[in-house]
N, C-alpha and C positions, 0 to 999 in steps of 0.2 A: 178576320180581325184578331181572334185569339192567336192562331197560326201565325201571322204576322208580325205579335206583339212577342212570342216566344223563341222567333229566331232574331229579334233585334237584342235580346237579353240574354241570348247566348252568343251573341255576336260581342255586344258590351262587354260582357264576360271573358270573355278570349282576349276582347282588346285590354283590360285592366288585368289579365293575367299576363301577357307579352309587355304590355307596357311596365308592369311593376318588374320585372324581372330584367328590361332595358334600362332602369330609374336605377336598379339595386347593383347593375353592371356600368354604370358612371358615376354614382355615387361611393359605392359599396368596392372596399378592397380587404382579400383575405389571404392570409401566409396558412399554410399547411406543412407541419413540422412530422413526422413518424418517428418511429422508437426505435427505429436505428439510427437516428441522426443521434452526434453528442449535445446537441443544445435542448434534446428532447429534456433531459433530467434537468439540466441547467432553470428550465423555465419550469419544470415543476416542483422545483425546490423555491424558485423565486417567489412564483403565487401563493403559496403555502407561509410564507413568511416576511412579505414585501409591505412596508409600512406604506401611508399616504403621505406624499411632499408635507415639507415642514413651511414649505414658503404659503402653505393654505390658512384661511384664517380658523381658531379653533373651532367655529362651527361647522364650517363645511369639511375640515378635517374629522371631526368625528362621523358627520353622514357620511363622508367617503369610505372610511375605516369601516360604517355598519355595511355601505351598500357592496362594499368589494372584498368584506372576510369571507372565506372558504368555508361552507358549510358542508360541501365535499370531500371529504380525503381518503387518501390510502395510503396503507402501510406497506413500505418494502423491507422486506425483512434479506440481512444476507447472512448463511450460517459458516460457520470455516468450522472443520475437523481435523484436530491434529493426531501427527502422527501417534500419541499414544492412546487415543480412541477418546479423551475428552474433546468438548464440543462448545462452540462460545456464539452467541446470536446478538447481530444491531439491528436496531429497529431506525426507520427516520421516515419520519409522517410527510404526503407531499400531497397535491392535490388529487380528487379521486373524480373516474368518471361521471361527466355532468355536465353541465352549465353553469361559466362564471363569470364575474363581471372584472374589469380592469380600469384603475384612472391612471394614468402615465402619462405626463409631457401635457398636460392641458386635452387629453382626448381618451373618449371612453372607448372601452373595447367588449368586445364579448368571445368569451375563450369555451370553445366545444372540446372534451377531452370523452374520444371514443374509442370503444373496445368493438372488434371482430374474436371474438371466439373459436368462428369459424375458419378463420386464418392463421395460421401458426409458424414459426421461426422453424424449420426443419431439424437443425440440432439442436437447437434451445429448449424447444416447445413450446415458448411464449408467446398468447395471441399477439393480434396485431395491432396495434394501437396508433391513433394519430388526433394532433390537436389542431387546432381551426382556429387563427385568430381571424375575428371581424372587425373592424371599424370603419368610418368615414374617409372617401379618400381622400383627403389629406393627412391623414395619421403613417400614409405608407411611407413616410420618411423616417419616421417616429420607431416603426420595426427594428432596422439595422440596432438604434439604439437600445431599445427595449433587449435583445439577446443579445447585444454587450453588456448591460446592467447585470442583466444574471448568468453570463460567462464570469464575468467580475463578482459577482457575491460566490460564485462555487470556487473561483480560484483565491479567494482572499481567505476562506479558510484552510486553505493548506499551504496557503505564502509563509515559509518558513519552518515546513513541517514534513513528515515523512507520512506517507500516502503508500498503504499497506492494500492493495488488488486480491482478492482469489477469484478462482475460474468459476464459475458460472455458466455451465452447459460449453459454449463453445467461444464464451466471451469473459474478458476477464472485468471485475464491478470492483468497483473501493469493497474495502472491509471495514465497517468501526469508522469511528473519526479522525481526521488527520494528528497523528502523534507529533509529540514534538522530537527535534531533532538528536542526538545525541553527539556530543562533540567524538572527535574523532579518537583525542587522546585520554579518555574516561577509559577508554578498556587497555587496561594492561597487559600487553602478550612479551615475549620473549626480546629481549633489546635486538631491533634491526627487523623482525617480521611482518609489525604493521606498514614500517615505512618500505620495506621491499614489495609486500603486494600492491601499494597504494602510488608508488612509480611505476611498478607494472601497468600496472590498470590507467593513471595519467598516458603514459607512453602509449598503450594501444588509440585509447581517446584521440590523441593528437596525430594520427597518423592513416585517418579515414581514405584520404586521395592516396596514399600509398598504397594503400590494398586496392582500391581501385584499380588504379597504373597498371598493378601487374595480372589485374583478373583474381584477385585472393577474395574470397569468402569474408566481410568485414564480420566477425565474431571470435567470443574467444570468451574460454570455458576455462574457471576456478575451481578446485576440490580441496576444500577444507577437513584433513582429518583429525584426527586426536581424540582422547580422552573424554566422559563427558563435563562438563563445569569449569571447561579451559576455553570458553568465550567466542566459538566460533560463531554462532548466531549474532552474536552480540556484536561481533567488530563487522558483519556483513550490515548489519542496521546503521552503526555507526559511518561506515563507508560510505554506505547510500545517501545517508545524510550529509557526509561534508561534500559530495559529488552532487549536491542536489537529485539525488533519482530517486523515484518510489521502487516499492519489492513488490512482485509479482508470486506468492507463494503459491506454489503448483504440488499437490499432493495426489501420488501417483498411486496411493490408497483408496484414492476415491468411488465409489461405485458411481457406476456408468462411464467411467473413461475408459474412451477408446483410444488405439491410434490413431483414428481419422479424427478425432477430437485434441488430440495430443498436440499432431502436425498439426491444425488449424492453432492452438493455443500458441505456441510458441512462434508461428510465424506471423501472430497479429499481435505481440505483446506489445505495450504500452513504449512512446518515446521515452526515452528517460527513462529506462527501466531495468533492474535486473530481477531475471528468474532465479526464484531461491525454489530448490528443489533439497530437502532435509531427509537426511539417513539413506540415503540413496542406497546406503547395503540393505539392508531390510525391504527395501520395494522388488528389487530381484536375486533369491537367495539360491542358486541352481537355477537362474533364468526363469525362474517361474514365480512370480508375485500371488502366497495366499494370505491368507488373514488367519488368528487363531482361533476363527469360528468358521473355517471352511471355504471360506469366500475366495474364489481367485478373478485377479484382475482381469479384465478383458484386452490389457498392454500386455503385448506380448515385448521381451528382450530387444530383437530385430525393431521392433519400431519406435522402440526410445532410442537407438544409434541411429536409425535412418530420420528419425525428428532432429536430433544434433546437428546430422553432419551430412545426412544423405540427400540421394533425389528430393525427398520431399520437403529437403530443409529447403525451404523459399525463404525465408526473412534474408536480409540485407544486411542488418544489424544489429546484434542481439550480446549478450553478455548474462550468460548462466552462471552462479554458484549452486557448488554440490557443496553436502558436508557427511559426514560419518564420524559414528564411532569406529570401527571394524577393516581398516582399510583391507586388511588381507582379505575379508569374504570379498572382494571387490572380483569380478570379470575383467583378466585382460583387455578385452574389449572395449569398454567402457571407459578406460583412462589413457587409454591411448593418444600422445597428442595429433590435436583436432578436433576431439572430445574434451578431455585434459591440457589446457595448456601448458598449466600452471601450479600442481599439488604442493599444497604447504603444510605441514606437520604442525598444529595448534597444539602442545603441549601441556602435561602438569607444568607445576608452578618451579622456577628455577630461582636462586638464590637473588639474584640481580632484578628481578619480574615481582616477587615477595617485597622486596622493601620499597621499590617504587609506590608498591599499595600501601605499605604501613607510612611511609614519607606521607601517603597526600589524605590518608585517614585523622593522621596523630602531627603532623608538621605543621610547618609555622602558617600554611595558606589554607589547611583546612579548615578553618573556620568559613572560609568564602564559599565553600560547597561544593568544588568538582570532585569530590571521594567518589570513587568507582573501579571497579574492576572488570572482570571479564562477564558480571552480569550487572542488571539491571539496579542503576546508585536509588539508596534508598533515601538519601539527601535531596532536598532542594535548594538551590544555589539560593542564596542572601543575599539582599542589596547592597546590606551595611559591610565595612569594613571589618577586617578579621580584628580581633582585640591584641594589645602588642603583645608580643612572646619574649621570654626574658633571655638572654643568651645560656645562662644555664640548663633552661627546658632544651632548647635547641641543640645541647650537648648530651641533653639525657636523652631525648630520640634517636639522634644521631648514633649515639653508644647502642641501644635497643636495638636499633634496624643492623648494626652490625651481627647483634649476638644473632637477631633471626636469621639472617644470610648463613651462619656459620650452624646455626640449627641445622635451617634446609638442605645445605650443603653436605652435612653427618647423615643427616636422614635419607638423603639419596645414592649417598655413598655405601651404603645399607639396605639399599634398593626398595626402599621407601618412598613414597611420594606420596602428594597434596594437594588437590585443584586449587584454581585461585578465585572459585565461588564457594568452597568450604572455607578458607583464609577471608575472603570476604563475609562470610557468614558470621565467622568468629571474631573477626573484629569489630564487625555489627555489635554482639552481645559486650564485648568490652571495648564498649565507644570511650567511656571515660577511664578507664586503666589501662594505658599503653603498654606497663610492666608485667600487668598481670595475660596482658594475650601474648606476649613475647614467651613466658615462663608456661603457659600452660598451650602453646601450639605445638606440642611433639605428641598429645593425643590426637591428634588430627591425621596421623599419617597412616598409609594403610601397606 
């Protein structure tokens, strides 16, 4: 009787283990996302800060709010190092491994976000991670939308804005928040050199099936040289921005880059994208990249040319700026075109390049706020209209930005010269006296 009574209730038991698990497979539907997919961050940026429908009424809107806030989170931190050994850290809080709840579209969900430890990214080294949404099956319609909602909340913060990448073991991750854009003609460079690289760069754009056609390599490589404070970073930012593309800053300093990470980096760059690789002379100075504590890079010479342009370039598509101080320490090899398509001499300040800054510093539109130069405008553009300028003032600038050009012009003739982030400097400090930065700018020259 015992005997009998003990295998009917492990028979029960079997059948309400098989049964619930047939009940949870016609009922029960679940999406499995991993952290290589891109909607992985997408959705844990979303849960970390996704309000409850506004069409709820205020009661049940606040119990949804308690029963679906994240009491889990984790911080992703991304660090960027620049080339002159300062160091800058973003933080952005997102949901952390656990269990958590979701109300979306009229239907509850339950989100599993788990860590393997034990599994790890090969060049990365990051474990393995992957998230579990459960709900009722009829919410699996409900999915598709739920990672467009937060495809949509990650791209609406950089709708309009410039989206700054660095490499991350073998993958490249945003840096920081999306900046906002910078118009194109803020940086003043030499009359004719913004708009020659910026039809360059249109014309390659437009002519993707022609390289095609003929079997050509669709890519095509920038070198930015000059002086420093003559704006070359600046008008690469500002390009990207009127071209709509994020920067990819690749710094070839970095400990742990390899060439195997090199090639993998540039041949998975982001669409939209240009690689800004900064002081390129300084990375290989006699082919050998060390640091001023000893450190030498595990990139050797050969495999920044064969990531460019070699066997191992696989990208399709790609568009590198280089920049320098130093064009001479440069390796013939390096700027060769194929590498080089393109080098353009970013220059001190010439006579004609001077008063276009002092024109939109001290002229009649400067009040509306695009004053800039070859760095970063310390102005914020204004809603309000500029206040009127009296024809007089407008004769006294006009007369000032001559006598500067005719400065500049003696001073160079003299073999003098002046960045136009030290001229922007200075006319920073005399924002309100036009006369007084005209008559005291020949301390400036070196």
């Amino acid at each position: 009787m015992t005997q009998g009574l003990g295998v009917g209730l492990s028979i029960l038991r079997k059948s309400l283990v098989v049964g619930s698990a047939a009940l949870q497979r016609r009922m029960l539907v679940t999406l499995e996302l991993n952290n290589k997919d891109k909607s992985y961050e997408w959705l844990l940026a979303w849960l970390a800060h996704h309000p409850p429908s506004p069409s709820l009424n205020p009661l049940t809107r606040r119990l949804t709010s308690t029963l679906t806030r994240s009491h889990n989170l984790s911080v992703e931190t991304s660090l960027q190092t620049h080339p002159n050994g300062s160091s800058s850290a973003a933080f952005r809080l997102v949901a952390g491994p656990g269990t958590h709840y979701i109300h979306y579209a009229g239907h509850w969900m339950r989100l599993s976000r788990e860590r393997d430890a034990r599994a790890q990214a090969l060049m990365s080294g990051q474990p393995w991670e992957t998230l579990t949404l459960t709900a009722l099956s009829p919410a699996r319609a409900v999915f598709p939308l739920l990672l467009a909602d937060a495809r949509d909340a990650a791209m609406k913060g950089q709708e309009g804005r410039l989206v700054v990448h660095t490499a991350w073991g073998t993958e490249w991750r945003p840096f920081g928040l999306p900046r906002a854009k910078r118009p194109l003609k803020s940086v003043v460079l030499a009359p004719g050199v913004a708009e020659g690289i910026e039809r360059d760069l249109r014309t390659f754009l437009s002519r993707r099936e022609w390289y095609a056609d003929r079997g050509i390599p669709y890519r095509r490589g920038y070198l930015l040289h000059g002086p420093p404070g003559s704006g070359k970073t600046s008008f690469i930012q500002s390009l990207a921005g009127e071209l709509s593309y994020d920067i990819c800053v690749l710094n070839l300093s970095e400990r742990g880059l390899t060439d195997d990470k090199l090639f993998h980096l540039l041949a998975n760059a982001p669409e939209r994208s240009f690689v800004l690789i900064e002081d390129v002379d300084a990375a290989f100075n006699r082919r050998a990249q060390t640091t001023e504590d000893g450190y030498q890079s595990s990139i050797t010479f050969s495999g920044l040319l064969n990531a460019l342009d070699g066997v191992a370039s696989s990208a399709s598509a790609r568009l590198v700026f280089m920049t320098t101080n130093h064009f001479a320490r440069l390796d013939p090899a390096l700027v060769r075109p194929g590498r080089v398509d393109m080098g353009v001499l970013i220059d001190d300040a010439v006579p004609a390049q001077a008063c276009v800054l002092f024109e939109r510093f001290y002229g009649a539109g400067a009040g509306s706020g695009s004053t800039s130069s070859a760095t970063t405008s310390p102005s914020t553009p204004s809603t309000e209209s500029p206040p009127p300028t009296s024809p007089d003032l407008d004769l006294d600038i006009a007369s000032l930005s001559k006598s500067l050009a005719h400065t500049i012009q003696s001073e160079m003739d003299a073999g003098r010269r002046v960045s136009m982030a030290a001229l922007q400097g200075f006319f920073i400090l005399h924002a309100e006296d036009p006369r007084g930065a005209v008559e005291g700018v020949g301390g400036l020259f070196r």
